[in-house]
MIGU-108308 format. One record per residue (C-alpha): residue in three letters; y, z, x. Coordinates in Angstrom, 2 decimals, always signed. Layout:
// MIGU-108308
<rec residuo="ALA" north="Y" up="Z" east="X"/>
...
***
This chain:
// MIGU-108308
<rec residuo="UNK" north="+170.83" up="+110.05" east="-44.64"/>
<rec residuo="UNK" north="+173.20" up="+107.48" east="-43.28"/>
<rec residuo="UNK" north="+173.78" up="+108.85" east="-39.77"/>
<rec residuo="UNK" north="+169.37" up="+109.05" east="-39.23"/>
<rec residuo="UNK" north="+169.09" up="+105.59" east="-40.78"/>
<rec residuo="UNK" north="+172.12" up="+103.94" east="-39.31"/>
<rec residuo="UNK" north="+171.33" up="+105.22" east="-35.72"/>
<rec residuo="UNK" north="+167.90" up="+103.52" east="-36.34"/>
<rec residuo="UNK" north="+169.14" up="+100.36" east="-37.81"/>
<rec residuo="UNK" north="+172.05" up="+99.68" east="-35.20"/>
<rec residuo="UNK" north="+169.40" up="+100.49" east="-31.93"/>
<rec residuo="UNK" north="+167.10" up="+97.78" east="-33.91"/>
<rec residuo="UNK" north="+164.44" up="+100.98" east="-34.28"/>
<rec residuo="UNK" north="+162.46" up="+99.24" east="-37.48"/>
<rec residuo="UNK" north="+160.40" up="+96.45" east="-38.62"/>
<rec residuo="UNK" north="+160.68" up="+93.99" east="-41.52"/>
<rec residuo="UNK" north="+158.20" up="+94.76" east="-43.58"/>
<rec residuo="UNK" north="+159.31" up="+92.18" east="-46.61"/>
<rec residuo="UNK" north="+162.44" up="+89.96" east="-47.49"/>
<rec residuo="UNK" north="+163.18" up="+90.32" east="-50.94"/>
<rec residuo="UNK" north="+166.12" up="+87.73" east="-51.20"/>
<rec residuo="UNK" north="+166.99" up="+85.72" east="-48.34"/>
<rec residuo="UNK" north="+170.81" up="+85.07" east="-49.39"/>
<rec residuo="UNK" north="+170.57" up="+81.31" east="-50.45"/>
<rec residuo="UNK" north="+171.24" up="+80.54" east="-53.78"/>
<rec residuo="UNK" north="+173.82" up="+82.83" east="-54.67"/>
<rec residuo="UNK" north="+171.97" up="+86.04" east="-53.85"/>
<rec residuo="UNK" north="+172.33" up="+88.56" east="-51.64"/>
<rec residuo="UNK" north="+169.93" up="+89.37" east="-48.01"/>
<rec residuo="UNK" north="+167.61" up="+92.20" east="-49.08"/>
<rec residuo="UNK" north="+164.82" up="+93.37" east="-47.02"/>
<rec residuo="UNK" north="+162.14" up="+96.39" east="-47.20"/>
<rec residuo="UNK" north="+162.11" up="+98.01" east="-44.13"/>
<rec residuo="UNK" north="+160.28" up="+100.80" east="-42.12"/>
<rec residuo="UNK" north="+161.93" up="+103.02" east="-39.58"/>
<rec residuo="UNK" north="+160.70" up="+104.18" east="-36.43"/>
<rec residuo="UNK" north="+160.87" up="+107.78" east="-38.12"/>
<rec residuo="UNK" north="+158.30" up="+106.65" east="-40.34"/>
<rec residuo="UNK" north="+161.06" up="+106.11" east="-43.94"/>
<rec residuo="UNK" north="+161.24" up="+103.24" east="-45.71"/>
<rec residuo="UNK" north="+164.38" up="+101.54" east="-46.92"/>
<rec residuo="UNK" north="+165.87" up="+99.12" east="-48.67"/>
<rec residuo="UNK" north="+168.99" up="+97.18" east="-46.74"/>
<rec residuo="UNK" north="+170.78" up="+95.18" east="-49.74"/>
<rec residuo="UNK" north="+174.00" up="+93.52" east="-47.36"/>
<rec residuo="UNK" north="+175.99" up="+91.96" east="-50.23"/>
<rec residuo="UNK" north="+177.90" up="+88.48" east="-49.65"/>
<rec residuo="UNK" north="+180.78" up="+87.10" east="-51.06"/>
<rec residuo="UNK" north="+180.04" up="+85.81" east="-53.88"/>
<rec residuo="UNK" north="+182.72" up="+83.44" east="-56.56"/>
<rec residuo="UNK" north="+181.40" up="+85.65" east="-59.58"/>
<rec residuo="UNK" north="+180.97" up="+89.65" east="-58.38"/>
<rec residuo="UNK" north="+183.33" up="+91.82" east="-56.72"/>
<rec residuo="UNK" north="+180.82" up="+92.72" east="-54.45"/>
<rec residuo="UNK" north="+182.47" up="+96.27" east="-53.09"/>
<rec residuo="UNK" north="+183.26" up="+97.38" east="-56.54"/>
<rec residuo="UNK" north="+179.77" up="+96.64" east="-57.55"/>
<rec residuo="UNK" north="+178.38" up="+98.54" east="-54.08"/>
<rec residuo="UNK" north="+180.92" up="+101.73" east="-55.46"/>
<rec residuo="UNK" north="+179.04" up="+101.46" east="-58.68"/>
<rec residuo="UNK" north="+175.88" up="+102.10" east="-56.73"/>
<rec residuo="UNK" north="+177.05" up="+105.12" east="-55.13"/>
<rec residuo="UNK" north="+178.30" up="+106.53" east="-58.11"/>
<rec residuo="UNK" north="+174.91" up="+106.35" east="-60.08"/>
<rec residuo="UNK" north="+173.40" up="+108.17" east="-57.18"/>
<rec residuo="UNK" north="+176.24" up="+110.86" east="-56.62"/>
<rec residuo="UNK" north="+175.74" up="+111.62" east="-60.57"/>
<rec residuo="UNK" north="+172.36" up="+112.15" east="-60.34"/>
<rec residuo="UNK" north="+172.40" up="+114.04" east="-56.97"/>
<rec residuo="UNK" north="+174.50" up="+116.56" east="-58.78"/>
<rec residuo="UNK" north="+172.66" up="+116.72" east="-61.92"/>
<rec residuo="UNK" north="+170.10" up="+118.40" east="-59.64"/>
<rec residuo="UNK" north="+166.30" up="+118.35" east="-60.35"/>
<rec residuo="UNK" north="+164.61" up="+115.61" east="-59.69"/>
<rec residuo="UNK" north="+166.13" up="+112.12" east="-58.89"/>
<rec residuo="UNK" north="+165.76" up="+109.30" east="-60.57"/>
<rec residuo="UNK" north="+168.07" up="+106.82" east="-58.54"/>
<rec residuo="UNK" north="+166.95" up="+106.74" east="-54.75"/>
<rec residuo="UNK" north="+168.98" up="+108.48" east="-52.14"/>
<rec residuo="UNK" north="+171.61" up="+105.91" east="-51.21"/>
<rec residuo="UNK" north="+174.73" up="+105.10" east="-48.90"/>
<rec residuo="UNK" north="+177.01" up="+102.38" east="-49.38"/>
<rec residuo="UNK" north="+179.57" up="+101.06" east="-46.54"/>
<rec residuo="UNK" north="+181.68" up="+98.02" east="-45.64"/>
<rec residuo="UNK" north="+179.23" up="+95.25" east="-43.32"/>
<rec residuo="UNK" north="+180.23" up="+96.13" east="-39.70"/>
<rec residuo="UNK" north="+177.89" up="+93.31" east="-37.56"/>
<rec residuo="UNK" north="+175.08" up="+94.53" east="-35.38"/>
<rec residuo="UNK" north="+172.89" up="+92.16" east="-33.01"/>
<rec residuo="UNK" north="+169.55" up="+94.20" east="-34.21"/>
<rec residuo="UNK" north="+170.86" up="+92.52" east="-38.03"/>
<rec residuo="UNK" north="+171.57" up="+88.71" east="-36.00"/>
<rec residuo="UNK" north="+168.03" up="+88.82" east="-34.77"/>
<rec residuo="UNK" north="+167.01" up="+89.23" east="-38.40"/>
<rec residuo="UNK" north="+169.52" up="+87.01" east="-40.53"/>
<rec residuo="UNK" north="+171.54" up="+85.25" east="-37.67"/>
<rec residuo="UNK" north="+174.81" up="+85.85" east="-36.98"/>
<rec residuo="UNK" north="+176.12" up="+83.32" east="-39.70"/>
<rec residuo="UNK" north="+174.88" up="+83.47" east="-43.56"/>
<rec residuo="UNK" north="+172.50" up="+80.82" east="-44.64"/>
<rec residuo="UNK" north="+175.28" up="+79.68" east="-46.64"/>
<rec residuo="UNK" north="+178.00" up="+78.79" east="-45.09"/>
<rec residuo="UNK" north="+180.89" up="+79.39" east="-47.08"/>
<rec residuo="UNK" north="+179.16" up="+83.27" east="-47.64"/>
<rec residuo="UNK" north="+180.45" up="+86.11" east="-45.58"/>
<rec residuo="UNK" north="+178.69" up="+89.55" east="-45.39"/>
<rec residuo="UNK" north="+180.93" up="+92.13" east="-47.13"/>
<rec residuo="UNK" north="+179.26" up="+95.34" east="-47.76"/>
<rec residuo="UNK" north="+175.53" up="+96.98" east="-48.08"/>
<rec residuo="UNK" north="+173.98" up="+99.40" east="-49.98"/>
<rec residuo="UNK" north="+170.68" up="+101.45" east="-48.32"/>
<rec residuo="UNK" north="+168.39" up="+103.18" east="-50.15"/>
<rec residuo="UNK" north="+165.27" up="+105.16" east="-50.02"/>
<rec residuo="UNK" north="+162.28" up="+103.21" east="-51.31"/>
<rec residuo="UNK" north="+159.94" up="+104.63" east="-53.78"/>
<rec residuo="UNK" north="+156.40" up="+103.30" east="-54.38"/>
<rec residuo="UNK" north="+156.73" up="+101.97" east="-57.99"/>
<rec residuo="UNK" north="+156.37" up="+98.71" east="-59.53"/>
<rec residuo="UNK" north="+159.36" up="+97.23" east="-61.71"/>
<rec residuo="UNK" north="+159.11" up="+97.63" east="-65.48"/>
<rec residuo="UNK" north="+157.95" up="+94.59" east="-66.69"/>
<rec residuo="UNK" north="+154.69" up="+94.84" east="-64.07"/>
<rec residuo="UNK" north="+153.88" up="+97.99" east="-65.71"/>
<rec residuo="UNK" north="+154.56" up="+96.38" east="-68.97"/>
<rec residuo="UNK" north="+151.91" up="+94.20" east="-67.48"/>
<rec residuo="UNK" north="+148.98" up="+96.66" east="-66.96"/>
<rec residuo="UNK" north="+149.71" up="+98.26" east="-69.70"/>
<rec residuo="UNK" north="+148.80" up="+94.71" east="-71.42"/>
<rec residuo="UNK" north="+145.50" up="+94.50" east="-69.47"/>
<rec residuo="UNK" north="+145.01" up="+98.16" east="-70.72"/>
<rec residuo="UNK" north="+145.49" up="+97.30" east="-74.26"/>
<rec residuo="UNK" north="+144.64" up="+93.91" east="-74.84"/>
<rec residuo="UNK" north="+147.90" up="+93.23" east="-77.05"/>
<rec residuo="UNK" north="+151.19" up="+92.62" east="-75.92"/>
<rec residuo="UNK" north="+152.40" up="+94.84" east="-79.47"/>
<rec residuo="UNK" north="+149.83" up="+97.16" east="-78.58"/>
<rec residuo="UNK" north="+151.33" up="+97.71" east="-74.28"/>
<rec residuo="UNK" north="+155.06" up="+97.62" east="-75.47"/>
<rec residuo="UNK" north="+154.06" up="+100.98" east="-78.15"/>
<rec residuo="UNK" north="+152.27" up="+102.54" east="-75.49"/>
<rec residuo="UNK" north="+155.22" up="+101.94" east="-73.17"/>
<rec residuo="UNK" north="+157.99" up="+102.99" east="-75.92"/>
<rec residuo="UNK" north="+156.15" up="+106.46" east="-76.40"/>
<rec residuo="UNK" north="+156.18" up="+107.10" east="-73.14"/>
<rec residuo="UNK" north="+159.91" up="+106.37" east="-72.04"/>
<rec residuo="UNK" north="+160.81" up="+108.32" east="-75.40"/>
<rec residuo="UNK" north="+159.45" up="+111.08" east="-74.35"/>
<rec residuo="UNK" north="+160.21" up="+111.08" east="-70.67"/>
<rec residuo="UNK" north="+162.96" up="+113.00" east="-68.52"/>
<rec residuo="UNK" north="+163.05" up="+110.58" east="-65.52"/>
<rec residuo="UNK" north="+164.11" up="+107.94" east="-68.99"/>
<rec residuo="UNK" north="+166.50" up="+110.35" east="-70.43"/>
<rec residuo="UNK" north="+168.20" up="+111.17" east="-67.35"/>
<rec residuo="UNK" north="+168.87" up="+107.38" east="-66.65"/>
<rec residuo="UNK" north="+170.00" up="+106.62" east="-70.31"/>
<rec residuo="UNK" north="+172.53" up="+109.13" east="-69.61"/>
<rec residuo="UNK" north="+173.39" up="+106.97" east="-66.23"/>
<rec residuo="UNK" north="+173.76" up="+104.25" east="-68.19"/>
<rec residuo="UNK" north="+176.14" up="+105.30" east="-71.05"/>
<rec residuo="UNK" north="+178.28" up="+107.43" east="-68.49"/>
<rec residuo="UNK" north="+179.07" up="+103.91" east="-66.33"/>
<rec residuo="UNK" north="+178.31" up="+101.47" east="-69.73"/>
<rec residuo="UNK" north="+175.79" up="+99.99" east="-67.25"/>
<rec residuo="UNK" north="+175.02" up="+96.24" east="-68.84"/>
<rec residuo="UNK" north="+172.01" up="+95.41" east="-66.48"/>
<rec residuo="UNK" north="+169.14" up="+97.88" east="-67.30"/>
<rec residuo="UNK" north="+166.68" up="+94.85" east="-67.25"/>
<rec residuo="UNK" north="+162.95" up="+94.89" east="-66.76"/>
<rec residuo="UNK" north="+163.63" up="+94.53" east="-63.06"/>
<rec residuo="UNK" north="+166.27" up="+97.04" east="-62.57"/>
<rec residuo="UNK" north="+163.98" up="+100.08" east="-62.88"/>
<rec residuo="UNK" north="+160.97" up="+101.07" east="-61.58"/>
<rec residuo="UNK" north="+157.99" up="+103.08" east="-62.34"/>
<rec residuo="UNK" north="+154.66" up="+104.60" east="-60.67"/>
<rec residuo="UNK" north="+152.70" up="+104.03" east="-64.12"/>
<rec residuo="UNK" north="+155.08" up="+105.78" east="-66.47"/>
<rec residuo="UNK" north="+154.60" up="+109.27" east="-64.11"/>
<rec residuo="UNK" north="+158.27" up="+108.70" east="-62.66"/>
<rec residuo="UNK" north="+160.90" up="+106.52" east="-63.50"/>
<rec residuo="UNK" north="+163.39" up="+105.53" east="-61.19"/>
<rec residuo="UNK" north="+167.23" up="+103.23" east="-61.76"/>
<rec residuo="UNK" north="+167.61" up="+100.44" east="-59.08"/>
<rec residuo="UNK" north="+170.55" up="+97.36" east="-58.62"/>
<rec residuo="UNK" north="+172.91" up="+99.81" east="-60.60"/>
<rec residuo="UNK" north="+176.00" up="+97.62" east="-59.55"/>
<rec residuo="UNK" north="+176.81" up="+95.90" east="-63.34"/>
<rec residuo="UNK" north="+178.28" up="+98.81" east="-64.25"/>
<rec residuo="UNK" north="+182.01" up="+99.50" east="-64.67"/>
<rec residuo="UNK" north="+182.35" up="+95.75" east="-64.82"/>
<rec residuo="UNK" north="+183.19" up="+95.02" east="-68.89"/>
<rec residuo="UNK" north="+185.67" up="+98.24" east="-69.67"/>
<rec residuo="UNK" north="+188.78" up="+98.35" east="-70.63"/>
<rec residuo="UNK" north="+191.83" up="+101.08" east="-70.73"/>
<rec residuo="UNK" north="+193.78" up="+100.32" east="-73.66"/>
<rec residuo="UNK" north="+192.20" up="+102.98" east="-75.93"/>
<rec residuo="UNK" north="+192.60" up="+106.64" east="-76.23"/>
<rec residuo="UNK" north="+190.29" up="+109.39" east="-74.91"/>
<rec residuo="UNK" north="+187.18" up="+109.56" east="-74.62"/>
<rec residuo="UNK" north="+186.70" up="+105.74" east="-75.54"/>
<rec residuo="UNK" north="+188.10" up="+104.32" east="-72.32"/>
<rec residuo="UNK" north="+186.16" up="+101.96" east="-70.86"/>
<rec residuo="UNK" north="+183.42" up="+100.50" east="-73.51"/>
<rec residuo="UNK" north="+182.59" up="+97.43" east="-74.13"/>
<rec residuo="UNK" north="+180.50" up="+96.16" east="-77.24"/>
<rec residuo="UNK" north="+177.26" up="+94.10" east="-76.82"/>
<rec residuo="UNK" north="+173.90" up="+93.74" east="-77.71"/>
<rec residuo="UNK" north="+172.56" up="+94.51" east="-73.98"/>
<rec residuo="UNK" north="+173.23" up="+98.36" east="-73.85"/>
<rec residuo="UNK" north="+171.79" up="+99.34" east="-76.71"/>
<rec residuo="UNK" north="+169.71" up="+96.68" east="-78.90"/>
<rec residuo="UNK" north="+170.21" up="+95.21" east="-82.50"/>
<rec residuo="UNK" north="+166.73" up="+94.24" east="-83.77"/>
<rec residuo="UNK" north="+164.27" up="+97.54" east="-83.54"/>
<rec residuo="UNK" north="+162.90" up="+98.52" east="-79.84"/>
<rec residuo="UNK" north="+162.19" up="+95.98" east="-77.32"/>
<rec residuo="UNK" north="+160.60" up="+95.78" east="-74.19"/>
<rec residuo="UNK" north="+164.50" up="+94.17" east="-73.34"/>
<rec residuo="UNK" north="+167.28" up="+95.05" east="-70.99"/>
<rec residuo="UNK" north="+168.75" up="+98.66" east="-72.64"/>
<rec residuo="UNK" north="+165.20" up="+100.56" east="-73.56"/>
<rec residuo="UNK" north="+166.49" up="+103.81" east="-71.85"/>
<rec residuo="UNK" north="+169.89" up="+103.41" east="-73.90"/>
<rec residuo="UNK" north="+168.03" up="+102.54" east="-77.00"/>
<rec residuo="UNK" north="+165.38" up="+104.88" east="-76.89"/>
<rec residuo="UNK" north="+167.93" up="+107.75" east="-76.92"/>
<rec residuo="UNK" north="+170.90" up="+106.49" east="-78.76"/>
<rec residuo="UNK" north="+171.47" up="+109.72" east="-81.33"/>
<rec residuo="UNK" north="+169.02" up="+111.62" east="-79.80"/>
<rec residuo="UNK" north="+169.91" up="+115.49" east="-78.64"/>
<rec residuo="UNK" north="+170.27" up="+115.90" east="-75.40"/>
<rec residuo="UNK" north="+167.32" up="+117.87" east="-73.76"/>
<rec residuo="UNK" north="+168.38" up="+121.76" east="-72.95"/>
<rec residuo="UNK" north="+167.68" up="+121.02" east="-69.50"/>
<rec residuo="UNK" north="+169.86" up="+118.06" east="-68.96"/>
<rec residuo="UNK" north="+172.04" up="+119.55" east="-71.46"/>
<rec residuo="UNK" north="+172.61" up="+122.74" east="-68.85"/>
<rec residuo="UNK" north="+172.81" up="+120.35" east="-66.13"/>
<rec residuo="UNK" north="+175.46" up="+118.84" east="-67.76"/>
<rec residuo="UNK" north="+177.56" up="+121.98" east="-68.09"/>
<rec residuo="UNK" north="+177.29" up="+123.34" east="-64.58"/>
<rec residuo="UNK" north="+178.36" up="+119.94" east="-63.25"/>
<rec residuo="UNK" north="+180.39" up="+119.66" east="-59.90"/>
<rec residuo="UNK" north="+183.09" up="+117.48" east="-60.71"/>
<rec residuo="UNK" north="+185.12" up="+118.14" east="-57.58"/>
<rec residuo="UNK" north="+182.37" up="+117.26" east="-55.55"/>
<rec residuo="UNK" north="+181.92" up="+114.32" east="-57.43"/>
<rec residuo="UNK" north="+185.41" up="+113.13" east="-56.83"/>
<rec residuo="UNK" north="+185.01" up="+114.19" east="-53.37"/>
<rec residuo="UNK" north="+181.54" up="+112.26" east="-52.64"/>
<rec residuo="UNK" north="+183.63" up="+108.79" east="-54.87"/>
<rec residuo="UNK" north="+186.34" up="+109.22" east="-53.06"/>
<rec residuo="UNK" north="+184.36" up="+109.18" east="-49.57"/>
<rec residuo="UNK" north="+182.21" up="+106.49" east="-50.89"/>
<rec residuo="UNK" north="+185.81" up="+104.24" east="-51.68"/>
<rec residuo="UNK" north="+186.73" up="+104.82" east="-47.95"/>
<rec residuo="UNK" north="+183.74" up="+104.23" east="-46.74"/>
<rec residuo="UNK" north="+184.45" up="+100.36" east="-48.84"/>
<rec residuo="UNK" north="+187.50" up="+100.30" east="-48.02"/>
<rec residuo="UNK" north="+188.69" up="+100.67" east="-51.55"/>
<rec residuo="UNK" north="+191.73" up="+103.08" east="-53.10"/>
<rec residuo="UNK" north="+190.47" up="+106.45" east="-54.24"/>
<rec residuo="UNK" north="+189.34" up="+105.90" east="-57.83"/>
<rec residuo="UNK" north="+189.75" up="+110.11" east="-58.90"/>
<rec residuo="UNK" north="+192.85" up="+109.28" east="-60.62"/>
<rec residuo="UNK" north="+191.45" up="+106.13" east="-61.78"/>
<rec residuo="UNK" north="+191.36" up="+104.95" east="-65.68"/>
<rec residuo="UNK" north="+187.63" up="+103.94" east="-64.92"/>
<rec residuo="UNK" north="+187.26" up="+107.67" east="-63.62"/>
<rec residuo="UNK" north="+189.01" up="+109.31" east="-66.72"/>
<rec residuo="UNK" north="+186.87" up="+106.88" east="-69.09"/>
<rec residuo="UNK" north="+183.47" up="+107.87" east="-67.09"/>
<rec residuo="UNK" north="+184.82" up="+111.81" east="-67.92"/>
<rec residuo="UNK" north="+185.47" up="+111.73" east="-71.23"/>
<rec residuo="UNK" north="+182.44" up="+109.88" east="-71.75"/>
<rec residuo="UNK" north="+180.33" up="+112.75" east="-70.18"/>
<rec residuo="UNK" north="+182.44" up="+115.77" east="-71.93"/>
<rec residuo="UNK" north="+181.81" up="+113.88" east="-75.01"/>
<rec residuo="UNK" north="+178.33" up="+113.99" east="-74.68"/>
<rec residuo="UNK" north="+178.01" up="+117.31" east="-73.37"/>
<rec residuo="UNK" north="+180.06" up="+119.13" east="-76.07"/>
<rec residuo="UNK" north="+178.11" up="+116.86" east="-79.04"/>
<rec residuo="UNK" north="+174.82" up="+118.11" east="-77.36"/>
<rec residuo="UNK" north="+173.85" up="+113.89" east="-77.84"/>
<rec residuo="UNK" north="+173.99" up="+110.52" east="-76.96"/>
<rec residuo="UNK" north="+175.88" up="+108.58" east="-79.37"/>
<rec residuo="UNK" north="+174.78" up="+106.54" east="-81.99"/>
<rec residuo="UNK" north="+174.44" up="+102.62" east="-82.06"/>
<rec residuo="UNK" north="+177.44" up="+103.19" east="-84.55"/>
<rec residuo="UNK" north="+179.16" up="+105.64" east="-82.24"/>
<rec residuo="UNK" north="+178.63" up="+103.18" east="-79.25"/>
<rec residuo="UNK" north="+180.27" up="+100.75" east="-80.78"/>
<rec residuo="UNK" north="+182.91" up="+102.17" east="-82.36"/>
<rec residuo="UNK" north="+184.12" up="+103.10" east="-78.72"/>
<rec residuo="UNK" north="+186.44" up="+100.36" east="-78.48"/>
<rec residuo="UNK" north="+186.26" up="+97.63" east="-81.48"/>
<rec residuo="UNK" north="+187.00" up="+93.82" east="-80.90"/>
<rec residuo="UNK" north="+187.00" up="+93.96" east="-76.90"/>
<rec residuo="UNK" north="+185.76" up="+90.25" east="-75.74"/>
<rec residuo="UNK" north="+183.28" up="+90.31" east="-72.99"/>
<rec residuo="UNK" north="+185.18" up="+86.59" east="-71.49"/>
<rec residuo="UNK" north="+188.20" up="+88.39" east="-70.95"/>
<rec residuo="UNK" north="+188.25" up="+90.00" east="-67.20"/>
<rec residuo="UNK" north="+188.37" up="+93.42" east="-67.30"/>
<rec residuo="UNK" north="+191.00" up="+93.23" east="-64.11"/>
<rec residuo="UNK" north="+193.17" up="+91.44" east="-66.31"/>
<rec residuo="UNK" north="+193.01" up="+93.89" east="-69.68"/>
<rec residuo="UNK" north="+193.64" up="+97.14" east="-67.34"/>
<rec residuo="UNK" north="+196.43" up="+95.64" east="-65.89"/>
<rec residuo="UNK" north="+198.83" up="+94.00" east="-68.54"/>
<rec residuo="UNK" north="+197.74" up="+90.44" east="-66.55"/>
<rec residuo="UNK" north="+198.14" up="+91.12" east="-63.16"/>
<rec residuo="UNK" north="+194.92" up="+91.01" east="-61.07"/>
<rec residuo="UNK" north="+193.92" up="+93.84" east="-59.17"/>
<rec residuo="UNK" north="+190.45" up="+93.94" east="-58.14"/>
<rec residuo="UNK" north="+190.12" up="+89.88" east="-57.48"/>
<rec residuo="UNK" north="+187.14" up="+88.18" east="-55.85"/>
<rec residuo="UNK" north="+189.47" up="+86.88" east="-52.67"/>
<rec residuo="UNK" north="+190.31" up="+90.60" east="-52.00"/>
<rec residuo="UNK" north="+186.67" up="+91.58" east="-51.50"/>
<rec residuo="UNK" north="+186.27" up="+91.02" east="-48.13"/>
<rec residuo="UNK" north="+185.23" up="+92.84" east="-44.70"/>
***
């Protein structure tokens, strides 16, 4: 994918068809686009920003969409490439060559396929007009993601990387017959090595899996199957896994950042355990089991800071070009 698109993109071989965020206020410069092959993409170039390591959340990306290439069936997070912002004039004549803010740099961008789905709180939306009651739409659209694929395949996403952003808006869906995972970069953010085994790396809130009984919330996949069995054909998925390709495809995707190899990474090891866990229990844990992963971690205290005894080593002034 990224050689045919980037030839395209570079020779200016596409046209704008809409600007999702235009990188003021603190977000990034996103854009729908159609190539002169006739694909649609999405370009998400992500800028510095005083909050996000932006590569780290790019390599969170590209790991949601190696996992689920190698799940095999069918996808649920677009195909995707993620690499370190090299400047292009066909990009200037879009953007400019300087960011609308000036302080802002361009760092890194992620490019996906787009899909023709609506995010999840417009379907919760028709499904309103459909039923007349909000109660009524957010039943309908509970029994359907409970009983989904596309929804268990992306709860398992989710609890692999601890993924804290499964809003309304950061999924999508053709009218509950697909469901697709999109802006998968707050994952890997809140975890923590100073456990043992499989717990590495968990963090306890209220956002990945809910407290008060289903809600049309951030976490519904997560919820939804919390304690459930895994399906026998994820489950088999599971257990003919490729995990040296998937070290092979992060590692390429950390070069391709400019980021250390993460194979031999705590964050790796945690993501591991997390998915041998599931596999041998034949289920996704428990609310109880969730949250026993690691008791009493604090979501204010940088995870850079925890994994490394105090010294910083993924800071915000290091993410850059």
């Amino acid at each position: 994918m990224r050689n045919r698109v980037k030839t395209q993109l570079e020779a200016g071989q596409f046209r704008v068809l809409k600007i999702i965020d235009d990188g003021t206020d603190h977000s990034n410069e996103i854009a729908v686009l159609a190539l002169n092959d006739g694909a649609k993409i999405v370009q998400k170039v992500m800028l510095t920003s005083h909050k996000y390591h932006q590569r780290r959340k790019a390599l969170t990306e590209a790991t949601h969409a190696i996992i689920d290439e190698l799940l095999g069936g069918s996808r649920v997070v677009p195909n995707t490439y993620v690499e370190a912002f090299t400047p292009y004039p066909a990009y200037h004549s879009i953007w400019g060559e300087v960011c609308k803010e000036p302080d802002r740099t361009r760092v890194c961008q992620v490019v996906h396929e787009y899909v023709e789905a609506v995010p999840g709180d417009e379907w919760r939306g028709q499904m309103l007009r459909e039923t007349g009651g909000l109660s009524q739409a957010d039943e309908r659209c509970r029994q359907v993601i409970e009983m989904h694929p596309d929804a268990e395949r992306i709860a398992l996403l989710d609890f692999l990387t601890i993924n804290q952003d499964r809003s309304a808006r950061n999924w999508l869906t053709n009218g509950g017959v697909r469901f697709y995972a999109i802006d998968n970069g707050m994952a890997w953010f809140h975890e923590y090595p100073d456990n043992d085994g499989w717990k590495i790396g968990c963090v306890i809130d209220d956002v990945l899996l809910q407290v008060e009984p289903w809600q049309f919330i951030s976490g519904v996949f997560t919820t939804s199957y919390a304690g459930q069995s895994v399906s026998r054909p994820l489950w088999w998925a599971m257990g003919n896994f490729d995990w040296k390709g998937f070290a092979d495809k992060l590692n390429a995707a950390c070069e391709m950042l400019g980021l250390p190899a993460l194979s031999d990474d705590w964050r790796y090891s945690g993501l591991k355990n997390r998915f041998d866990w599931m596999f041998s229990w034949k289920q996704f844990p428990t609310a109880d089991e969730y949250r026993a992963w690691h008791q009493g971690s604090e979501l204010m205290t940088p995870p850079e800071i925890v994994a490394s005894g105090g010294k910083v080593v993924w800071t915000q002034i290091e993410d850059k070009p």
